[in-house]
N, C-alpha and C positions, 0 to 999 in steps of 0.2 A: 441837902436842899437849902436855899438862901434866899431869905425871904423879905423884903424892905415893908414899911410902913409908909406907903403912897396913894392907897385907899381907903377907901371910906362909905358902907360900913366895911371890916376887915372882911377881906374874901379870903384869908391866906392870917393864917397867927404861928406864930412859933413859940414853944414855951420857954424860952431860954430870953426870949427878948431884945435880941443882940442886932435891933434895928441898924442903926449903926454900922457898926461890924458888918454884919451882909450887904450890907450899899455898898462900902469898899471894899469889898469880896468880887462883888460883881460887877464895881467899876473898871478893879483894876484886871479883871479876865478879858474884859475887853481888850487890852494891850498882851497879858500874857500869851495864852490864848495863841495869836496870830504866831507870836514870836516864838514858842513852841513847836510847832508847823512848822516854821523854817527852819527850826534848829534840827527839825529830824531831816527836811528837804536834803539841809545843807550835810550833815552827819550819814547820808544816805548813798552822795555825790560822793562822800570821801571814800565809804566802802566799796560803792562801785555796784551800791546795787540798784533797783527800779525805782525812779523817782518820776513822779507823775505831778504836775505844776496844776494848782486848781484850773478849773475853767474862766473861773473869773481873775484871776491873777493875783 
């Protein structure tokens, strides 16, 4: 779990503290994330097996 320091009082505390750190954890899943997804999309197509495209694209 990745937890940022964006509220106030804290609803969510982590002991480690790694504010920080979990923002660009979960900034950057934003991009991987997607790119992920395609890579099995695309790794799927190569095999030849059921490749199913989201609904929303």
């Amino acid at each position: 779990m990745a937890a940022t320091l964006v509220q106030q009082p804290r609803y969510v505390d982590v002991a480690d503290e790694r504010w920080d750190e979990n923002a660009q954890f979960i900034a950057s899943a934003r991009q991987d994330i997607p790119r992920l997804v395609a890579e099995v999309h695309r790794l799927r197509r190569l095999l030849g097996g059921p490749d199913q495209e989201p609904a929303d694209g």
